[in-house]
C-alpha positions as a Markdown table, in Angstrom:
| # | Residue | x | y | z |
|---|---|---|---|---|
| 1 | Unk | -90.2 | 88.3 | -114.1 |
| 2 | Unk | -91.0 | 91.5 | -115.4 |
| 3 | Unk | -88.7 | 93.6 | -117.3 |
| 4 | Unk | -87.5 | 97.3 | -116.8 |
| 5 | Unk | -89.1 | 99.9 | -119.3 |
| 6 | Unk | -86.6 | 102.2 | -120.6 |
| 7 | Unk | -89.3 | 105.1 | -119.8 |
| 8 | Unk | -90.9 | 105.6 | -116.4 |
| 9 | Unk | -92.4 | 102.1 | -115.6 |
| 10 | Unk | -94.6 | 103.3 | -112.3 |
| 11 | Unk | -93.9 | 102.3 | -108.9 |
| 12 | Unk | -96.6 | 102.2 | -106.7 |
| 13 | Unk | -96.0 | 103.1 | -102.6 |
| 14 | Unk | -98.7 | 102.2 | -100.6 |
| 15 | Unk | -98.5 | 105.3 | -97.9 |
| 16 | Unk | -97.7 | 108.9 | -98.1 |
| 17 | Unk | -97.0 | 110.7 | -94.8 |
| 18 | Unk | -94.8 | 107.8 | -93.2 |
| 19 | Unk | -90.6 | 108.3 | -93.1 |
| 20 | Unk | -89.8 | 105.6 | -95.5 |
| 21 | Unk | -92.7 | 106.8 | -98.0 |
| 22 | Unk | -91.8 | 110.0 | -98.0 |
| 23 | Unk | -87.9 | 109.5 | -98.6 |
| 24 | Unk | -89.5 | 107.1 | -101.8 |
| 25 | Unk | -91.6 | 109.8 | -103.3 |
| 26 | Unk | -88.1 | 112.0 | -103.0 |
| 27 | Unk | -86.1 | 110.1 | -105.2 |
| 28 | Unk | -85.4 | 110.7 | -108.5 |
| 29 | Unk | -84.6 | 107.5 | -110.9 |
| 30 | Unk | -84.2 | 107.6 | -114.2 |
| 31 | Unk | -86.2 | 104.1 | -115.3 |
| 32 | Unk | -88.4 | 104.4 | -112.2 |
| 33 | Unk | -91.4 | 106.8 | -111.4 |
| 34 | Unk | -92.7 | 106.5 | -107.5 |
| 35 | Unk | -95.8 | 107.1 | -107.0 |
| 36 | Unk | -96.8 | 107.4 | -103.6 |
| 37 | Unk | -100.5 | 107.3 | -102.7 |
| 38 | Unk | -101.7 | 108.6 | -98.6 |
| 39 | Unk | -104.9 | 106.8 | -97.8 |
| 40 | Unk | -107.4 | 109.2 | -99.5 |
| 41 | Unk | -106.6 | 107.2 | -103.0 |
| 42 | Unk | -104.8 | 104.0 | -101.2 |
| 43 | Unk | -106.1 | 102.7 | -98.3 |
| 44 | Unk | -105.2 | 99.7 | -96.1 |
| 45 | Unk | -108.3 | 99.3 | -94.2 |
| 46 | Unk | -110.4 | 99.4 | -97.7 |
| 47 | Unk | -109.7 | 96.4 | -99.7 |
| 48 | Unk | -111.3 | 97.7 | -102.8 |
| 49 | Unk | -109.0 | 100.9 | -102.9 |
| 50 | Unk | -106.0 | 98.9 | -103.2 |
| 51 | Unk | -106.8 | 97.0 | -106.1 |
| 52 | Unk | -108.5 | 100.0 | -107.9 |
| 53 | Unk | -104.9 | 101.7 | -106.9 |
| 54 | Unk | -103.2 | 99.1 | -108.8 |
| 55 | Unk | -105.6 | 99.2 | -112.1 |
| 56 | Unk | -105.5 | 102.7 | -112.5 |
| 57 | Unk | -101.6 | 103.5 | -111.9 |
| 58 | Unk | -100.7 | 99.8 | -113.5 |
| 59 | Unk | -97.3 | 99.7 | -111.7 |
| 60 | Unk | -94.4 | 97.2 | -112.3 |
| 61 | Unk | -94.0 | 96.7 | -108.4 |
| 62 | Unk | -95.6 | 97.9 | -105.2 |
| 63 | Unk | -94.2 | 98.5 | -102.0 |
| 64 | Unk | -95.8 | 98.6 | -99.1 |
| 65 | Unk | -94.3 | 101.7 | -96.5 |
| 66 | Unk | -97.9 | 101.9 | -95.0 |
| 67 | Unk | -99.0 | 100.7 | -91.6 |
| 68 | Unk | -99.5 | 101.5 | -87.7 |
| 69 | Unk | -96.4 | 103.0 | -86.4 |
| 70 | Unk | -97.7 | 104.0 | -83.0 |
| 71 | Unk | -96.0 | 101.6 | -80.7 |
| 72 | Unk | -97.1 | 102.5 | -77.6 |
| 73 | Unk | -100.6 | 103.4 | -78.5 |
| 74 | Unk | -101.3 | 100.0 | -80.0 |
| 75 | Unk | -101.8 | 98.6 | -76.5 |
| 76 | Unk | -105.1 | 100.5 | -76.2 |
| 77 | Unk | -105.6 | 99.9 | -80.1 |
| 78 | Unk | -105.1 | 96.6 | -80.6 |
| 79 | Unk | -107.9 | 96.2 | -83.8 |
| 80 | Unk | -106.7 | 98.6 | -85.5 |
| 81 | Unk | -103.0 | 97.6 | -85.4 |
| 82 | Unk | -103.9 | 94.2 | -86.3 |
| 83 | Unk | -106.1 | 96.0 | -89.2 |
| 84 | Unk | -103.6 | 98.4 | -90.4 |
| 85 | Unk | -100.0 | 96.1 | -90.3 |
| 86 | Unk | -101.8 | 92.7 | -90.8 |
| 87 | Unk | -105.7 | 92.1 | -92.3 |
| 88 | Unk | -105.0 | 95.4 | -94.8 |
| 89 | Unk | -101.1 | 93.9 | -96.3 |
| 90 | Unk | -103.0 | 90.5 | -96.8 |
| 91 | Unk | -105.0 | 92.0 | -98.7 |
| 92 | Unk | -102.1 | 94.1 | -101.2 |
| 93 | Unk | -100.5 | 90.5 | -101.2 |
| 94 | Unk | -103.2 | 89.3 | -103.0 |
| 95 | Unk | -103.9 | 92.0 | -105.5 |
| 96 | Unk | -100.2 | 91.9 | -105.9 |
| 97 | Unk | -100.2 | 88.1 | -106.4 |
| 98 | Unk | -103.1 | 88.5 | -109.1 |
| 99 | Unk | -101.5 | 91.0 | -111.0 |
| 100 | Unk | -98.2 | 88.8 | -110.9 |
| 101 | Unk | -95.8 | 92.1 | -109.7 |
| 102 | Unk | -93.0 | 92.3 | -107.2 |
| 103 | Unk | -94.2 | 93.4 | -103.6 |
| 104 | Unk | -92.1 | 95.1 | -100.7 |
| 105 | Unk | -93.5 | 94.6 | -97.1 |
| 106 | Unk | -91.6 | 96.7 | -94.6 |
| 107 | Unk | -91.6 | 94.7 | -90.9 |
| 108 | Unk | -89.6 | 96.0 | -87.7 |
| 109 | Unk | -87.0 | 94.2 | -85.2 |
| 110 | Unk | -90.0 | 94.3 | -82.5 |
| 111 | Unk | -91.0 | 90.7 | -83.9 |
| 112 | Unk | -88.2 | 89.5 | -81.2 |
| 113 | Unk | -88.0 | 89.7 | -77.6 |
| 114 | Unk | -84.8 | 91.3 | -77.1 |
| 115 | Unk | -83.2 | 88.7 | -75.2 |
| 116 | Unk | -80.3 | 86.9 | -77.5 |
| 117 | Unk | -76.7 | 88.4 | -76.9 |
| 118 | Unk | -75.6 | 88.5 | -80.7 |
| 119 | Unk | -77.3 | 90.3 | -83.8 |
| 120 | Unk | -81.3 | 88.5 | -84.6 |
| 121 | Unk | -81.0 | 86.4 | -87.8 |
| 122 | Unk | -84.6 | 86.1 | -90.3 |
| 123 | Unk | -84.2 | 82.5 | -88.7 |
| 124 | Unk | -84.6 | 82.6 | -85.1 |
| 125 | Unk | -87.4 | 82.1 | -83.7 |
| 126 | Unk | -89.7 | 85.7 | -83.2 |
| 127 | Unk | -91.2 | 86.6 | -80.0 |
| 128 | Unk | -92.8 | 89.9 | -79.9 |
| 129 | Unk | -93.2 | 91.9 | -76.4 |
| 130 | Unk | -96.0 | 94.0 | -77.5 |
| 131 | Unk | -99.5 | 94.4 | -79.4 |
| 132 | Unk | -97.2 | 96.5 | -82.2 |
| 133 | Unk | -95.0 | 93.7 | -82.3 |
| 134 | Unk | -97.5 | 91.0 | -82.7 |
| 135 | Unk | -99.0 | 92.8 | -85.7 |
| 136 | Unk | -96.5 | 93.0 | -87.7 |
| 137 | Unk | -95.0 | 89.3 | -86.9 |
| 138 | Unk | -98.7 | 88.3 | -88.0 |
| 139 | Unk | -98.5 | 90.4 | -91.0 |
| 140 | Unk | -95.5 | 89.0 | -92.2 |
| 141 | Unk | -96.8 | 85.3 | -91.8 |
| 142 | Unk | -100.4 | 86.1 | -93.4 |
| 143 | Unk | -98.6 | 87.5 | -96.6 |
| 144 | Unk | -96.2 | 85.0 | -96.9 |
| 145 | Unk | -98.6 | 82.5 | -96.6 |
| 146 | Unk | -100.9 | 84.4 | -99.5 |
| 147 | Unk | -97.9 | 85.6 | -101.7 |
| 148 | Unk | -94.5 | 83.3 | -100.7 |
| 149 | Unk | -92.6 | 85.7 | -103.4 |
| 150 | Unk | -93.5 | 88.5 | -101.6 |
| 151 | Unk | -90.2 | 90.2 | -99.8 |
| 152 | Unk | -90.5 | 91.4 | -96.2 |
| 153 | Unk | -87.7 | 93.8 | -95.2 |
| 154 | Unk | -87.4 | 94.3 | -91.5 |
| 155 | Unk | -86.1 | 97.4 | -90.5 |
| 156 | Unk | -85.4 | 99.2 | -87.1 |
| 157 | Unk | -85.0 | 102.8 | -85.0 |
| 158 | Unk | -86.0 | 104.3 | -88.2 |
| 159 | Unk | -85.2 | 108.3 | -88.2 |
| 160 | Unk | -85.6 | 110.9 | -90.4 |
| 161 | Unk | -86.4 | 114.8 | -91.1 |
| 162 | Unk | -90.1 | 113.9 | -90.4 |
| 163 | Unk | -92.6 | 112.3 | -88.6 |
| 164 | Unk | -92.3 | 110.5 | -85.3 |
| 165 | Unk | -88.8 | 109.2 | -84.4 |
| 166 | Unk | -86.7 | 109.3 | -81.8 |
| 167 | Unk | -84.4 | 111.7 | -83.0 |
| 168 | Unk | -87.3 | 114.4 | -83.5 |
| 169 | Unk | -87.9 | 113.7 | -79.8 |
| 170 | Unk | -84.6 | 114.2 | -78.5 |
| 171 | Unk | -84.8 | 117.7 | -80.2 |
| 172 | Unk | -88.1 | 118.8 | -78.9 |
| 173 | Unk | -87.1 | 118.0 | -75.8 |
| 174 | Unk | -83.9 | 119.9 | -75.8 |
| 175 | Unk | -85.6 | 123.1 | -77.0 |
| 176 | Unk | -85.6 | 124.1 | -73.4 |
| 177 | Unk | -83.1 | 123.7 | -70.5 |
| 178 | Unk | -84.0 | 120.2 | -68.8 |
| 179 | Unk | -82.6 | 116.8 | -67.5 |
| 180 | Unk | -83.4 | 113.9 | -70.2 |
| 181 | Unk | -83.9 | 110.9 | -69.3 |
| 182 | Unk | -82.7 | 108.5 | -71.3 |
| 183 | Unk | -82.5 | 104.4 | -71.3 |
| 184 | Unk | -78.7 | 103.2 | -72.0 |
| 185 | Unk | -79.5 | 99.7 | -71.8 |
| 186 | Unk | -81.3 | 99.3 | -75.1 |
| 187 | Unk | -79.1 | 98.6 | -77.9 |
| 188 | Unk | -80.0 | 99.2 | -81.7 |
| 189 | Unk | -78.6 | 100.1 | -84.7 |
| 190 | Unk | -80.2 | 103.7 | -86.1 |
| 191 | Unk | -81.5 | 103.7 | -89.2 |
| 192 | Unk | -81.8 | 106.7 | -92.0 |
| 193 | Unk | -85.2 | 106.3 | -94.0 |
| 194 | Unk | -83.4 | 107.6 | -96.7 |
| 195 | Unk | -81.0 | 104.9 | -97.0 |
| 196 | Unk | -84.0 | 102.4 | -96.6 |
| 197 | Unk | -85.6 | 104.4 | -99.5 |
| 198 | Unk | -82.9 | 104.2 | -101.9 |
| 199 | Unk | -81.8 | 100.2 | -100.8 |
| 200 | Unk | -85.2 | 99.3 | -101.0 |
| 201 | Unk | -85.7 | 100.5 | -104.7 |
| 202 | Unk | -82.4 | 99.0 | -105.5 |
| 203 | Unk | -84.2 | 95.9 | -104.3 |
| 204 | Unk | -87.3 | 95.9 | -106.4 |
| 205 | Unk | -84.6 | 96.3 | -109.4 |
| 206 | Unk | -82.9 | 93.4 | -108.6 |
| 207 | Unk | -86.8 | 92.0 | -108.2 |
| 208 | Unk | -87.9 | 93.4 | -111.7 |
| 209 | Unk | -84.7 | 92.5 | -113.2 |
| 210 | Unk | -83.7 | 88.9 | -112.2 |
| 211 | Unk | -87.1 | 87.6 | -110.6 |
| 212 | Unk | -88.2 | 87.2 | -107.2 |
| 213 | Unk | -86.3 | 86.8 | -104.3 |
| 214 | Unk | -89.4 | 85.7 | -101.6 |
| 215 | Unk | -88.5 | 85.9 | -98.0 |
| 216 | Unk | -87.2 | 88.1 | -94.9 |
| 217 | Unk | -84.4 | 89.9 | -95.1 |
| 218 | Unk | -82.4 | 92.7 | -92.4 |
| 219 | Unk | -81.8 | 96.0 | -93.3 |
| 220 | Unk | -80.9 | 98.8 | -90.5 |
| 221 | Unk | -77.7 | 100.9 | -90.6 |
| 222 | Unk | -74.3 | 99.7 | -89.7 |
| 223 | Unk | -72.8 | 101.0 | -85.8 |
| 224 | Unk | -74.8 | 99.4 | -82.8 |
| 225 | Unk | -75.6 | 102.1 | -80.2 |
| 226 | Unk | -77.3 | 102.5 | -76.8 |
| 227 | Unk | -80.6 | 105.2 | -77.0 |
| 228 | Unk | -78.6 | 106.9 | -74.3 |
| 229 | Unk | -75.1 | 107.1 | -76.8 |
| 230 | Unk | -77.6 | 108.0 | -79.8 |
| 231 | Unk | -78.9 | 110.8 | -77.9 |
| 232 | Unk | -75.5 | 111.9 | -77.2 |
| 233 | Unk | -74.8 | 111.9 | -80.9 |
| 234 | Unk | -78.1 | 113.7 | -82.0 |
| 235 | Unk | -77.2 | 116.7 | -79.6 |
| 236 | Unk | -73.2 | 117.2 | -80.7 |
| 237 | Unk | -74.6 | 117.1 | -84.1 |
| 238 | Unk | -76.9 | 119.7 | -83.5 |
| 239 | Unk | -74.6 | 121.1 | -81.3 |
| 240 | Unk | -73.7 | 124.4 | -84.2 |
| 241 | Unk | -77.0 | 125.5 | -84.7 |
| 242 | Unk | -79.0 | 124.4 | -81.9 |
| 243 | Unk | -79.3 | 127.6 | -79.4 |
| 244 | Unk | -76.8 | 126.8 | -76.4 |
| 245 | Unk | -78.9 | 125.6 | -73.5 |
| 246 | Unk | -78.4 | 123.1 | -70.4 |
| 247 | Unk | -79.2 | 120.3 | -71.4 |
| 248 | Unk | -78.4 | 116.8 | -69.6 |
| 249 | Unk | -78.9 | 113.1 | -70.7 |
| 250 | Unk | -79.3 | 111.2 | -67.3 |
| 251 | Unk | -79.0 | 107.5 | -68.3 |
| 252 | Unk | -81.9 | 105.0 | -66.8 |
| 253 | Unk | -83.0 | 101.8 | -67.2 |
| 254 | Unk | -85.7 | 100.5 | -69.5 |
| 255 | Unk | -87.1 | 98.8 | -66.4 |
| 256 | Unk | -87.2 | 101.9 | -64.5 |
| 257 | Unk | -88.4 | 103.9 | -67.5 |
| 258 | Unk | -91.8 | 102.4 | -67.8 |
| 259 | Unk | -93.8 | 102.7 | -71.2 |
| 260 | Unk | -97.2 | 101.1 | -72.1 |
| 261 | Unk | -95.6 | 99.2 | -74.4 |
| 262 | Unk | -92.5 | 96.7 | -73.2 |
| 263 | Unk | -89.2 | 97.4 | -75.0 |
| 264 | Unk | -86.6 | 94.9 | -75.8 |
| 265 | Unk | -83.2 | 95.7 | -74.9 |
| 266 | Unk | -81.5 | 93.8 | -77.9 |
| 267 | Unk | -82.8 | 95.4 | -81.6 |
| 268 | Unk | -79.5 | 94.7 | -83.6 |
| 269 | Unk | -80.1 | 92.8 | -86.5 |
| 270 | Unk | -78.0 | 91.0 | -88.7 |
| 271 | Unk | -78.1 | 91.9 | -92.7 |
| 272 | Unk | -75.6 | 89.8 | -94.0 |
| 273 | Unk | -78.4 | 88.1 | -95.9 |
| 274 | Unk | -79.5 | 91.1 | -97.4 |
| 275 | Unk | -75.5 | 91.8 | -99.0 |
| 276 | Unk | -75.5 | 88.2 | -100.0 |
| 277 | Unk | -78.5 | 88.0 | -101.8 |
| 278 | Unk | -79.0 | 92.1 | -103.5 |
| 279 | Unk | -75.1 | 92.8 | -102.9 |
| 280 | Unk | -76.5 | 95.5 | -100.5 |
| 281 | Unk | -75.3 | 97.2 | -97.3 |
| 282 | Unk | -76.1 | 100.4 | -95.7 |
| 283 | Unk | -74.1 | 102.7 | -94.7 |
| 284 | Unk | -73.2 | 103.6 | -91.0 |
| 285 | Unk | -75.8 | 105.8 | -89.6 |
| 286 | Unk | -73.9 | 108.1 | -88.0 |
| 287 | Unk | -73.9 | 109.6 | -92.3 |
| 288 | Unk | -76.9 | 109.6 | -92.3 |
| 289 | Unk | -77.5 | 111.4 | -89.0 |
| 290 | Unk | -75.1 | 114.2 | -90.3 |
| 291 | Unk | -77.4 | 114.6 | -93.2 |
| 292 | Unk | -80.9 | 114.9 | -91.6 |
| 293 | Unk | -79.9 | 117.0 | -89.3 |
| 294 | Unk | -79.1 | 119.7 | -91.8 |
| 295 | Unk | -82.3 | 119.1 | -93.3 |
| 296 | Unk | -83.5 | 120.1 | -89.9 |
| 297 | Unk | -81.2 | 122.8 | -89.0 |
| 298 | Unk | -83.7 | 125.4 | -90.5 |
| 299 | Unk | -86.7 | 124.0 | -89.1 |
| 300 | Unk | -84.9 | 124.0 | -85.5 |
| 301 | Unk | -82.6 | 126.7 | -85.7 |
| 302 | Unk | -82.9 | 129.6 | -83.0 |
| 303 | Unk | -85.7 | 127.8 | -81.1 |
């Protein structure tokens, strides 16, 4: 168990450029310094870089918000998504084992199928749909089996100010008068990165402070939704700034709206293990939605 220094002990965030790394590097804590490193200084696919990372910054903790995001381009990139969200965390798991510090692996709701009527537990059995899916469930059992007090937070429908998400899609799309398609048969529970950010530090307290707490564990936003009824929300949100236009959501079905990557239609995920064990709960996303889309009111605004 390490203990909290009462100046700036360093965190270390593997990844720069993703949602949940950037919302890190933007928080401010007063016992806490993140330092988030893109690959250029930390790089999953180089072994070596990792643990010269962690001997040169010395951190109390290390979490892991690095990784292949692209879902549907893993199909065609299979190597690389097993490099990036598997081969390359095995390795941090080990340099963070050696060094004997807390580690923070992010993994995703697309470890299950989709299928079960009632929120996924950590417990029941996963079975991914997809290459994306696949690499992160074998990247969860690869550094568990290296580091068992590592702590794997799975998360889902991730959006924020930046990068890819589908809430940054919805708006592109609506920058000019179109039909949208959009599935309504796919149920999930948005997420802010923000919230993931500042709950997931609050974890590695609780990790640096009382010891380690090994394991999966939920975390997403409270308030299931259908795409289609998240879209909805997205666009009255916008709706004061956004430049009026005709725009319409057309609801479809994930089986007629075909992707190279198969979708599950169930991504709700059940966190009451998460409150049990840090006393955690995020909030409803529907806060969080009102607050990133200010962030991207300017950005947006008068397209």
């Amino acid at each position: 168990m390490t203990e909290l220094h009462s100046r700036k002990s360093k965190i270390l965030v593997v990844g720069a450029s993703g949602q949940v790394a950037r919302s890190l590097a933007a928080l401010k804590d007063d016992a806490l310094q993140i330092c988030a490193l893109g690959r250029n200084f930390c790089d999953l696919s180089n072994p070596a870089s990792l643990e010269e990372s962690v001997r040169l910054i010395n951190p109390v903790g290390i979490i892991n918000a690095g990784g292949y995001t692209h879902v549907d381009k893993a199909e065609s990139e299979p190597e690389q998504a097993y490099l990036l969200n598997r081969d390359g965390p095995l390795e941090l798991a080990r340099v963070a084992n050696r060094a004997q510090i807390p580690l923070i692996h992010f993994s995703t709701d697309s470890v299950f199928d989709g299928t079960m009527d009632r929120p996924y537990e950590e417990a029941d059995e996963a079975r991914p749909l997809n290459v994306y899916g696949r690499s992160k469930l074998a990247g969860e059992q690869a550094i568990l089996q290296a580091f068992p007090e590592v702590t794997i937070l799975r998360v889902s429908w991730l959006f924020s100010p930046w990068g890819r998400n589908f809430l940054w899609t919805i708006l592109n799309l609506a920058k000019a008068p179109r039909r949208i398609q959009v599935v309504a048969d796919q149920i999930g529970c948005p997420t802010p990165a923000t919230d993931v950010a500042f709950a997931s530090l609050a974890v590695m307290k609780s990790l640096l402070e009382k010891g380690p707490n090994g394991g999966l564990y939920h975390m997403t936003a409270q308030g299931p939704v259908s795409r289609l009824e998240f879209a909805h929300a997205i666009l009255e949100a916008t709706r004061s700034w956004r430049a009026p236009r005709s725009v319409e959501l057309e609801p479809t079905a994930t089986r007629d709206f075909p992707t190279p990557a198969a979708r599950g239609l169930n991504a709700v995920l059940n966190c009451a293990l998460l409150k049990q064990t840090f006393n955690l709960e995020l909030p409803h996303w529907q806060n969080g939605l009102l607050a990133t889309v200010e962030a991207l009111a300017i950005e947006f605004k008068g397209d």
